[in-house]
C-alpha positions in Angstrom: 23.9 9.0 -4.1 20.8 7.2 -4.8 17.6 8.7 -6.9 14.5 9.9 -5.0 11.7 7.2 -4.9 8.9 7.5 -7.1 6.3 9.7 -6.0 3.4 6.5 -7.7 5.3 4.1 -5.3 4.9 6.3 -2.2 1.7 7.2 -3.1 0.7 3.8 -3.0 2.1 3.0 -0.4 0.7 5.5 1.7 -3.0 4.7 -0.3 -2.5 1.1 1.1 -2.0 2.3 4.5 -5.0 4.9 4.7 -7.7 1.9 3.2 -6.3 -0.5 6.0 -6.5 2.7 8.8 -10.1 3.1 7.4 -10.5 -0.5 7.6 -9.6 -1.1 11.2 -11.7 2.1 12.4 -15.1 1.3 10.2 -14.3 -2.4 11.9 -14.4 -1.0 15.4 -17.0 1.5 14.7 -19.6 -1.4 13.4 -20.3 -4.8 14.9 -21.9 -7.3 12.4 -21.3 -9.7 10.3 -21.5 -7.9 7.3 -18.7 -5.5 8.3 -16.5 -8.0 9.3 -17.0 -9.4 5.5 -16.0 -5.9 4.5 -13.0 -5.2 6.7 -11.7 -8.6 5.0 -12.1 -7.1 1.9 -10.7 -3.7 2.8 -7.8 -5.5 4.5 -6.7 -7.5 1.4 -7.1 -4.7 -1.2 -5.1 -2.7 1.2 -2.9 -5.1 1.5 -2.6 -5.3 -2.6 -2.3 -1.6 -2.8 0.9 -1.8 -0.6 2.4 -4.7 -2.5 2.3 -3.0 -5.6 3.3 0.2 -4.1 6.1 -1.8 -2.8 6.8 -2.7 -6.7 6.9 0.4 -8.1 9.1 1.5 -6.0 11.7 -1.4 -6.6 11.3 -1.2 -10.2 11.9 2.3 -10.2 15.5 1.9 -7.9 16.1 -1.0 -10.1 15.9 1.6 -13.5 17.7 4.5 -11.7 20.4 2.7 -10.0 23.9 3.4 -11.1 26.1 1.3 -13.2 28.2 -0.8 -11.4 31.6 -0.4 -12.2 
């Protein structure tokens, strides 16, 4: 039976998730060109926050996975 996933890894991925949510709705909510510049931004460090949520929670299978006979 495999090992529960980290609770850093879900965390971040969950993180990741909320800052792109909060990205798409401050991107509806405001129409300029300065919030486009930051819903970019938001997208790609939300985007990072997933991948290494994504990570964490590989390495951590990887280190509690059971010998292979």
């Amino acid at each position: 039976m495999p090992g529960r996933p980290s609770r850093s890894g879900v965390a971040l991925l969950l993180g990741g998730v909320l800052v792109l949510f909060v990205g798409v709705i401050a991107q509806l909510a405001v129409v300029d060109g300065l919030a486009e510049t930051i819903w970019v931004a938001v997208s790609i460090v939300g985007a990072v926050v997933i991948a290494i949520g994504i990570a964490v929670l590989v390495r951590h299978a990887s280190r509690n996975a059971p010998p292979e006979d």
